[in-house]
GUMITOR-991042 format. One record per residue (C-alpha): x, y, z. Coordinates in nm, 3 decimals. Layout:
<recs>
xx yy zz
X Y Z
...
</recs>
This chain:
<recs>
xx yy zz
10.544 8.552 10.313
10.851 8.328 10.445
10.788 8.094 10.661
10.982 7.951 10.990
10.982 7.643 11.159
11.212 7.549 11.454
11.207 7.265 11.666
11.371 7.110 12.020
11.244 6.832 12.192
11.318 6.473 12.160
11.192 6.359 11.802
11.374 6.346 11.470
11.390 6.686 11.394
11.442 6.676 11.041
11.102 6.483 10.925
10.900 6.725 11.196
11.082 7.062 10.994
11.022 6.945 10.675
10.639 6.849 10.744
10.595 7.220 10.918
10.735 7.361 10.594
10.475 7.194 10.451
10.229 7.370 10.600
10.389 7.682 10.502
10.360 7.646 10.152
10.041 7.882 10.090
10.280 8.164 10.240
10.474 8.177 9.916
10.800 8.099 9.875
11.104 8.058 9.577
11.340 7.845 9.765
11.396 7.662 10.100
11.631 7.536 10.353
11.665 7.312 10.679
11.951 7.346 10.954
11.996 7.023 11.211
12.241 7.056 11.526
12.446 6.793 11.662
12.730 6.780 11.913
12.944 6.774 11.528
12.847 7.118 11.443
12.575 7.294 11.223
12.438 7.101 10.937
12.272 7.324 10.625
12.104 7.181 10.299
11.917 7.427 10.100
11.759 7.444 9.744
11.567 7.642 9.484
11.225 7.592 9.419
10.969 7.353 9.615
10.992 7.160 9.906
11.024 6.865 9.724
11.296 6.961 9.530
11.475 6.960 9.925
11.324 6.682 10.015
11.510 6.473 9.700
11.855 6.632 9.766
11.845 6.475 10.132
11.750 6.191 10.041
12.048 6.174 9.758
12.351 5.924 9.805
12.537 6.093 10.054
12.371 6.402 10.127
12.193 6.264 10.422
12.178 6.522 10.720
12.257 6.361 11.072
11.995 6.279 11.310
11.896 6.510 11.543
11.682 6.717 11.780
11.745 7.058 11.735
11.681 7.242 11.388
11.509 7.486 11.192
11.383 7.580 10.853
11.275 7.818 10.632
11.077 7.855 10.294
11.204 8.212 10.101
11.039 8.438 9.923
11.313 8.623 9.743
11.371 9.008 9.877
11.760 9.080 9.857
11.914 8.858 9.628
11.766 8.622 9.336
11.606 8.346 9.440
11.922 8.093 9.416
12.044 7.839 9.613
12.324 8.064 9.795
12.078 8.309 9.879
11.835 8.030 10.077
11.778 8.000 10.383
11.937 7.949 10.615
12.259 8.149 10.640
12.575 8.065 10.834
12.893 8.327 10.911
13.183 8.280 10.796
13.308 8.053 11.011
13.022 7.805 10.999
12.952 7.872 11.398
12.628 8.031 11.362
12.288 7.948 11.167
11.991 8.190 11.117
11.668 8.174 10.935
11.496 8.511 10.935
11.157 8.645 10.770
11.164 9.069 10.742
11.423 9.327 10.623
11.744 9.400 10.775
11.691 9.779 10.616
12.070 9.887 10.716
12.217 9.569 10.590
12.445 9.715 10.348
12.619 9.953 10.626
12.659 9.643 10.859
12.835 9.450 10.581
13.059 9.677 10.517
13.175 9.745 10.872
13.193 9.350 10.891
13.389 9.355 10.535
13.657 9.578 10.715
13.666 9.412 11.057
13.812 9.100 10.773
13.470 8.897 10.761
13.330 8.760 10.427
12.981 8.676 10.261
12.895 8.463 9.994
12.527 8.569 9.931
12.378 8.877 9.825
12.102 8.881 10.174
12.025 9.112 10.432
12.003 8.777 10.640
12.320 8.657 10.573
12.474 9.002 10.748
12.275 8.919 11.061
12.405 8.583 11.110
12.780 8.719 11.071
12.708 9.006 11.290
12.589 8.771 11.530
12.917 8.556 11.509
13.103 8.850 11.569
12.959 8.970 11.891
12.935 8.591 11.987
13.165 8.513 12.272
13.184 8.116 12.279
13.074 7.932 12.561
12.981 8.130 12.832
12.646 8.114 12.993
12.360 8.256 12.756
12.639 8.356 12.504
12.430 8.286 12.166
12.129 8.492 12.354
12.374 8.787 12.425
12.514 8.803 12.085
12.148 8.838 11.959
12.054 9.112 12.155
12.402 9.298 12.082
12.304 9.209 11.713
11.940 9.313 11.719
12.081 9.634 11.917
12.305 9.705 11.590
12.017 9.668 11.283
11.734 9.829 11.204
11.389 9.639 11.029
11.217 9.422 11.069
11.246 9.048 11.130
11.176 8.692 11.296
11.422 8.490 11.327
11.574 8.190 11.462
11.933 8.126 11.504
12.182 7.809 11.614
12.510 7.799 11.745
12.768 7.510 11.658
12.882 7.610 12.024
12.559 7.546 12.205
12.431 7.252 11.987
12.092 7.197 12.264
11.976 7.591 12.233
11.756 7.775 11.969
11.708 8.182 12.026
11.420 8.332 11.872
11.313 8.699 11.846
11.100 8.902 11.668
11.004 9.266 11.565
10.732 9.283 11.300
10.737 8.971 11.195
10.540 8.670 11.368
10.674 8.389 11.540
10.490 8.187 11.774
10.603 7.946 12.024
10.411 7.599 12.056
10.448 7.405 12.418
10.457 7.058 12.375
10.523 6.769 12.667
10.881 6.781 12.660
10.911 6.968 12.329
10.872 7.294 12.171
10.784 7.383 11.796
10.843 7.773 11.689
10.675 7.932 11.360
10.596 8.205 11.194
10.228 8.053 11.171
10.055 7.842 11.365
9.983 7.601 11.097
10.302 7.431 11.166
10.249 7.398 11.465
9.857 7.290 11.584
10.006 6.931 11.430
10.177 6.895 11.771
10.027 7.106 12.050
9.753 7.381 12.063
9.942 7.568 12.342
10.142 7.842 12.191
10.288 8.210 12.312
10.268 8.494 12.085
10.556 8.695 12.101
10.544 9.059 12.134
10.808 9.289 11.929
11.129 9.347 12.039
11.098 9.009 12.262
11.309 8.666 12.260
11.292 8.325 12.402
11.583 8.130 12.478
11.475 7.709 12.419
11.671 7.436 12.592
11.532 7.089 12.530
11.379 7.092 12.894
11.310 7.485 12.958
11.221 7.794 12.764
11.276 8.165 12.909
11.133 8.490 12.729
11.252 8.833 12.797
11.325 9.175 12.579
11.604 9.189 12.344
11.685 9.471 12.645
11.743 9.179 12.852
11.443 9.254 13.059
11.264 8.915 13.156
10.867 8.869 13.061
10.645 8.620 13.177
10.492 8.462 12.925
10.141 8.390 12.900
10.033 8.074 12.723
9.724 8.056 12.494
9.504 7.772 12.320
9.492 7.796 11.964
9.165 7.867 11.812
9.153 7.618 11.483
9.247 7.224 11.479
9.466 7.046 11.190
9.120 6.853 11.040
9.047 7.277 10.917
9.387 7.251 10.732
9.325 6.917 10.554
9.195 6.957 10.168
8.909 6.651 10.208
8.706 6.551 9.909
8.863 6.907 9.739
9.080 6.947 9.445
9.249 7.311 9.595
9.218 7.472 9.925
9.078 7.802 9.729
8.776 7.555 9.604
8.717 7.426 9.979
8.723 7.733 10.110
8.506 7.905 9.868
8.199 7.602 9.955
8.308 7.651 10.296
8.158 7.987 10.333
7.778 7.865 10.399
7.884 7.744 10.722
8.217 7.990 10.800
7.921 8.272 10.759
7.745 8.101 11.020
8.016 8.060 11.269
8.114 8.476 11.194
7.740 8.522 11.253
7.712 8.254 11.621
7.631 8.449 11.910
7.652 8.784 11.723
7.249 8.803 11.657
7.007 8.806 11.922
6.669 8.778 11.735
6.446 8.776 12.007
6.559 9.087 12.160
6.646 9.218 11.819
7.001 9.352 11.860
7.365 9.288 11.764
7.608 9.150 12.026
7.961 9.265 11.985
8.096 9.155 12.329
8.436 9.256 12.184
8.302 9.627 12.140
8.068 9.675 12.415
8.315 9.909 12.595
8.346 10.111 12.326
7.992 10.174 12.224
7.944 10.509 12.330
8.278 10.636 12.117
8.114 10.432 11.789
7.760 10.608 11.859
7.947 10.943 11.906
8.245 10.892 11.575
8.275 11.181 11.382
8.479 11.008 11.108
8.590 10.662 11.033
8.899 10.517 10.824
8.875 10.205 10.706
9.224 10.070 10.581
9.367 9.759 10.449
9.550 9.612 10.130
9.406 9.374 9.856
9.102 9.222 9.937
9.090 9.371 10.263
9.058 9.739 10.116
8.790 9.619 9.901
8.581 9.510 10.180
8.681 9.796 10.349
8.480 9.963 10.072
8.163 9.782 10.134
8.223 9.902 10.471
8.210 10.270 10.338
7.935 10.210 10.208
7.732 10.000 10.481
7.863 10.324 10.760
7.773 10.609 10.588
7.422 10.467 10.423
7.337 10.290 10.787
7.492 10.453 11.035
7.551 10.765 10.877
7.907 10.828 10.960
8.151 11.029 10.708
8.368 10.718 10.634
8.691 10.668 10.381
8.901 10.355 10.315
9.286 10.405 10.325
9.494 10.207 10.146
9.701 10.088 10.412
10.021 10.103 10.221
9.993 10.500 10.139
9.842 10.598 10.489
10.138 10.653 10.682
10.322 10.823 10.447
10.127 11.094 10.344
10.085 11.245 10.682
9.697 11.200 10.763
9.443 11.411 10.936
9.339 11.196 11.248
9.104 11.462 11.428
8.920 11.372 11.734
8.616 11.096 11.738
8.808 10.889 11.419
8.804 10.592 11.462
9.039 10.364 11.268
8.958 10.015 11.141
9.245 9.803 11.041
9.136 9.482 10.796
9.339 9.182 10.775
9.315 8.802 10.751
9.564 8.725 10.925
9.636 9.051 11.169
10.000 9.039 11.076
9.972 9.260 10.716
10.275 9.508 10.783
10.108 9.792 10.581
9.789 9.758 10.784
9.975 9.755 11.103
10.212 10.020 11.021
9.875 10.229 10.923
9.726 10.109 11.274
10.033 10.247 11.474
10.024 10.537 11.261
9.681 10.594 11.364
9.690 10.527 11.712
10.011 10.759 11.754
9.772 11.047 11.609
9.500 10.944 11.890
9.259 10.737 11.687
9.059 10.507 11.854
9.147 10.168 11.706
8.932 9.875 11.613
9.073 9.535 11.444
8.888 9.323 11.184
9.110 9.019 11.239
9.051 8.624 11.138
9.340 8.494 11.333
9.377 8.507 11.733
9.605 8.611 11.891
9.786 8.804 11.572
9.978 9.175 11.641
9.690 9.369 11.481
9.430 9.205 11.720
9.639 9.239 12.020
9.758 9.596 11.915
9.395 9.724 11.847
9.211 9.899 12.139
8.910 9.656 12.053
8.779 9.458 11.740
8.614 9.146 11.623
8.763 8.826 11.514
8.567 8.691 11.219
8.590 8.284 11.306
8.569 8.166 10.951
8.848 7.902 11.020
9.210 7.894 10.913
9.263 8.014 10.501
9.527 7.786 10.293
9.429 7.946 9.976
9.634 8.280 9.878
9.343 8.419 9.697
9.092 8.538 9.983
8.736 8.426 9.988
8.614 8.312 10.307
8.807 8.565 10.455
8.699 8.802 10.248
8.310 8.699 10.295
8.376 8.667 10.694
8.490 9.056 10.700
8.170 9.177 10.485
7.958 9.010 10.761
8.164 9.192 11.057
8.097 9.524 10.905
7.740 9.465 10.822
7.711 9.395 11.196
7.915 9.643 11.329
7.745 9.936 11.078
7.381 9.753 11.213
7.526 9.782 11.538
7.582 10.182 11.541
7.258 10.237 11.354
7.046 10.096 11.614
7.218 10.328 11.860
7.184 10.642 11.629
6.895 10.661 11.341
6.777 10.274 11.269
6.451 10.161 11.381
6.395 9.838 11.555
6.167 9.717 11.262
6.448 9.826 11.010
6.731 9.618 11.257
6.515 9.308 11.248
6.469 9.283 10.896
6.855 9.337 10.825
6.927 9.084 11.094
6.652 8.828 10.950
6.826 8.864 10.612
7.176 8.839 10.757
7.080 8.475 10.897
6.970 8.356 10.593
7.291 8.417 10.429
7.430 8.053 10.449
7.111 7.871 10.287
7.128 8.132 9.999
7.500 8.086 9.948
7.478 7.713 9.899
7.188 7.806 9.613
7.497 7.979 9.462
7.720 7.757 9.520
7.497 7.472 9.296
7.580 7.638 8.974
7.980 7.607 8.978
7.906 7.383 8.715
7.732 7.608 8.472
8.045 7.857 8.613
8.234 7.630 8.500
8.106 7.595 8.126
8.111 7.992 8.109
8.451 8.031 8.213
8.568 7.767 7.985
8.465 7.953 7.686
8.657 8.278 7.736
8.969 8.145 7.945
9.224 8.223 7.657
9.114 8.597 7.644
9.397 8.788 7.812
9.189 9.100 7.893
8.828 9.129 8.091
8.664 9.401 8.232
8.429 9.369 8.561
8.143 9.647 8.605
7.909 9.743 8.889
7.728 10.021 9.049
7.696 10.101 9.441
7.706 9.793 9.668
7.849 9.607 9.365
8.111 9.837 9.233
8.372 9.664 9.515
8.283 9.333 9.411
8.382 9.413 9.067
8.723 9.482 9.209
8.741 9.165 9.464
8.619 8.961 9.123
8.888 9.097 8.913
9.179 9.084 9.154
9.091 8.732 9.187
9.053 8.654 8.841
9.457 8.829 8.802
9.552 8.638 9.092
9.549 8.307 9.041
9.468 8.264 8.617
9.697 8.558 8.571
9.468 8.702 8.315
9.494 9.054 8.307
9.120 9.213 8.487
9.003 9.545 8.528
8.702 9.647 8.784
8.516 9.970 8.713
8.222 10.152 8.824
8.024 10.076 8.544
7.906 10.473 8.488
8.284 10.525 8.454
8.358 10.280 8.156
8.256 10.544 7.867
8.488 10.805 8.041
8.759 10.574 7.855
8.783 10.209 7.986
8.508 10.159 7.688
8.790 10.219 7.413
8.931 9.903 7.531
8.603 9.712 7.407
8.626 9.449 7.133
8.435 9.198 6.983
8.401 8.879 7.183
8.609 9.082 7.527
8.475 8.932 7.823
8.291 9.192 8.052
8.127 9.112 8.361
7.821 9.276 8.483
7.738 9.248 8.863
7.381 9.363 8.809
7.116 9.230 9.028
6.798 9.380 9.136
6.813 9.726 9.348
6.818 10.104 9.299
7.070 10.122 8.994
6.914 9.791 8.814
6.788 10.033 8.552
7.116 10.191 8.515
7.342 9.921 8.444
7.105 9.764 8.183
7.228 10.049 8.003
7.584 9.996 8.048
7.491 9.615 7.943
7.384 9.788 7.612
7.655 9.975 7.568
7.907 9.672 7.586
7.670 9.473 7.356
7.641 9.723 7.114
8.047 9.742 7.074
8.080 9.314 7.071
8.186 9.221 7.419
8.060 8.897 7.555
7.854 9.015 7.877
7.831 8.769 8.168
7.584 8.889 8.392
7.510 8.809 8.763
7.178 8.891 8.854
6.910 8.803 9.083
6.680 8.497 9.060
6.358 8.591 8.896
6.510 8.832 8.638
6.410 8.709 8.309
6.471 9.015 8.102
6.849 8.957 8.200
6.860 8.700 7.926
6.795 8.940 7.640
7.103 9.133 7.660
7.342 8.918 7.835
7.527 8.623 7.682
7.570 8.398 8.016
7.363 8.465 8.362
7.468 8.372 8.676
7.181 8.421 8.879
7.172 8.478 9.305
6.862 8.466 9.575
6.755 8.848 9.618
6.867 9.037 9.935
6.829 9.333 10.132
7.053 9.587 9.862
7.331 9.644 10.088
7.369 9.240 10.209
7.413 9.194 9.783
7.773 9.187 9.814
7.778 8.877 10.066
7.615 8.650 9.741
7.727 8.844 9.359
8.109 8.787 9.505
8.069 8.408 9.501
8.009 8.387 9.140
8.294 8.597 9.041
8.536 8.377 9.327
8.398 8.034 9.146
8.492 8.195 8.782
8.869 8.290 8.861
8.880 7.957 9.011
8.749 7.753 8.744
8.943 8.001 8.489
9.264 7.875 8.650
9.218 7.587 8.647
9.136 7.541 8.294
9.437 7.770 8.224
9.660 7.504 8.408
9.782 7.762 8.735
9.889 7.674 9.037
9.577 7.781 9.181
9.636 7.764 9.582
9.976 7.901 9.525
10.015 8.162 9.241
10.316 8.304 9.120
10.508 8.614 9.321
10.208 8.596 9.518
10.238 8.546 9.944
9.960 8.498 10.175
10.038 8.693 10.462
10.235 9.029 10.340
10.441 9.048 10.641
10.743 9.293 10.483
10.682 9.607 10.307
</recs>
């Protein structure tokens, strides 16, 4: 959600912050804020709305910031307080001596203050942040050595949340202190610099060396040194990795949006999930991540599948592809509920945690959950390095390539191919014969070609979408394989053209969704060819018969389509369970195109985030 960028080193700190914000932006954000350091003190701009909108007010007669090389800065998406100026990022004390940005929830805030209140300290916002930074000031004891890195820990010792933060001290003007504890921050070494995010999108601009810090763990930065250690005080050596993507992935190109790019990027993201993963000519799956752990997959007596949003749907394509190929009782959690409701974890379950970018704090308070309860844990997980991939016992990164656009689609595509493999995987060790595996893998390969078959008609998408974009209610229907796209295509439709979409098993629509029917209502049918084709053509009638407009994906070939719907989208035929990988495309390519035409923001909708990393 909020985004951090800090910087020490020897360039002008100010251009470098507000370029890493920039990066940010697909996180979601109301407001921002930049902080620069100078032997004069702490120096704080901040303002509501876009980037931009800071960008003009420093550039204003007179509002200049100083040059320097120390800073930090911080896009907000609003939590406690309204998304105002006074509430930005960053917050100083009272005293103007100290300077935090921070990305969580202080959850005891409102104790703290009032402690602070009495001890004769004041606020001005209405933040859980702005608490830290005084709480900070009050423990700080001036210039000693490691002073501001004391004060944090005494402060970090004193609230309980979550957070990432970076903090400044007018005292110290040449050191930045960084922790974390649920919330990402990463630390970029440079040659003679270092840049800290929450993301490493602001960061691969300037080195592709980074450490990932663990919760409940600092770093102290000096222009010529870092140190990391606990908030305990206890040091930690840290251990420096390469990061996986370059800043060419993160450039739009010949695209309009970065959810347009993304969505023709998947031919070829499909093939890098799939590289090295299929051995044809020995006919088997390689899951070097998982080969440890074969024997407990073979030998699972139950699997939970959890995730939020897009990751819970294709968590329930994985349902599916576990219990109908490797025959293993399977349920998807919705990682937001698990953890409260006090879940059966009995021995040989196996939990699978879903999540673009392995920092959702739902899914990884589900996957701690869990693991406390003695579940084996596995990680679906597109970016290295992330909590969820390093907290997981094992798992699979999906190598799609960084994802600017909120709405998830290569992502989303990237994790249907994992499980495919990984249910393919189990089978062959259990029930699937080696005839069976080969023609699954075959079809699997061919995935990319078929995609970019799809991919031709956003035109024709385009037309269809056009006609209907001013309807404010659609319904999306499918059966089996297809009854989670339905969902994935009506989330994204909400998303980003903030129409409002409802998916449904389609056999489920006359048990009341089909009172919501009127003439000329958009419904979509995901209905190729496979073992409920007959089925849904009924449901088609039944929509037809009551006036709704039915847009119909279905597979190339299917002429008799034509009679009852009003609009086909048609996709290459697959193996019935692979279906999902192509009939989501069409449905990704129709929000889009809705959106657009509706005039949305479509890479960065409204109240939306991309990375959920608060509850």
């Amino acid at each position: 959600m909020c985004g951090i960028v800090a910087y020490v080193g020897k360039k002008n700190a100010q251009s470098l912050l507000l370029e890493g914000l920039k990066r940010l932006e697909y996180r979601g954000y109301d407001s921002s804020g930049i902080c620069i350091g100078d032997k004069h003190g702490l120096h704080v701009r901040r303002a509501v709305g876009r980037i931009s909108i800071l960008e003009a007010s420093l550039e204003a007669s007179g509002q200049h910031l100083p040059p320097g090389h120390i800073g930090m800065a911080h896009t907000r998406w609003a939590t406690h307080g309204a998304p105002t100026e006074i509430n930005a990022h960053p917050h100083v004390d009272d005293h103007n001596t100290i300077a935090l940005v921070h990305n969580g929830i202080i959850e005891n805030y409102a104790t703290l203050k009032q402690l602070l209140i009495e001890k004769g300290h004041k606020f001005a916002s209405q933040t859980d942040t702005e608490v830290l930074a005084v709480l900070i000031a009050h423990f700080y004891k001036g210039h000693e050595d490691d002073g501001l890195a004391k004060a944090v820990q005494a402060a970090l010792h004193e609230a309980r949340g979550t957070y990432g933060i970076a903090v400044m001290s007018a005292h110290d003007p040449e050191t930045l202190v960084v922790a974390r504890r649920g919330s990402p921050l990463i630390i970029g070494v440079g040659n003679g610099e270092y840049v800290v995010a929450s993301d490493a999108a602001a960061i691969v601009e300037h080195t592709t060396q980074v450490v990932y810090l663990n919760d409940n763990e600092m770093a102290v930065i000096k222009p010529a040194s870092f140190k990391t250690m606990t908030i305990d005080d206890v040091p930690v050596t840290p251990e420096i990795k390469e990061v996986e993507f370059k800043l060419e992935q993160m450039e739009l190109g010949k695209y309009d949006h970065f959810m347009l790019k993304e969505i023709f990027e998947q031919p070829i993201s499909i093939e890098n999930c799939l590289r090295g993963r299929i051995d044809l000519h020995e006919g088997r799956v390689v899951l070097g991540g998982l080969a440890n752990y074969a024997r407990d997959l073979v030998r699972a007596r139950r699997i939970i599948i959890t995730g939020c949003g897009t990751a819970w749907h294709a968590g329930l394509v994985g349902e599916y592809l576990m219990e109908d190929l490797a025959k293993i009782p399977t349920e998807v959690e919705y990682a937001s509920e698990f953890r409260y409701r006090n879940p059966i974890v009995e021995d040989g379950t196996i939990v699978i945690a879903i999540s673009q970018s392995g920092e959702t704090a739902d899914t990884l308070a589900a996957l701690r959950e869990a693991k406390d309860r003695g579940a084996l844990s596995l990680g679906i997980i597109n970016t290295v390095g992330s909590t969820i991939a390093r907290e997981t016992d094992a798992g699979v990164y999906l190598h799609v390539g960084p994802e600017i656009g909120v709405a998830s689609t290569k992502a989303f595509s990237g994790q249907l191919v994992v499980e495919s493999l990984l249910a393919l995987f189990i089978a062959r060790r259990k029930y699937m014969s080696q005839n069976v595996l080969n023609e699954f893998l075959t079809a699997l390969t061919k995935v990319p070609e078929k995609l970019k078959t799809v991919l031709e008609q956003s035109e024709h998408i385009k037309t269809i979408a056009a006609q209907y974009v001013d309807r404010e209610n659609w319904l999306f229907l499918g059966r089996g394989y297809n009854y989670p796209v339905a969902l994935e295509g009506a989330l994204k439709l909400k998303e980003i053209s903030y129409i409002h979409a409802e998916g449904l098993p389609a056999a489920e629509m006359k048990h009341g969704p089909i009172a919501l029917i009127s003439a000329g209502m958009p419904v979509v049918f995901i209905a190729p060819k496979g073992s409920q084709y007959e089925k849904i053509l009924g449901n088609i009638q039944e929509v037809k018969a009551r006036g709704g407009k039915i847009i119909a994906v279905a597979s190339e070939g299917d002429e008799h389509i034509h009679t009852v719907a009003d609009h086909v989208i048609h996709v290459p035929e697959i193996i019935e369970p692979l279906q999902p990988l192509l009939t989501v495309v069409p449905l990704q390519l129709l929000a889009y195109h809705a959106a657009v035409a509706r005039g949305c923001n479509v890479d960065k909708p409204r109240n939306l985030a991309k990375s959920v990393t608060v509850e």
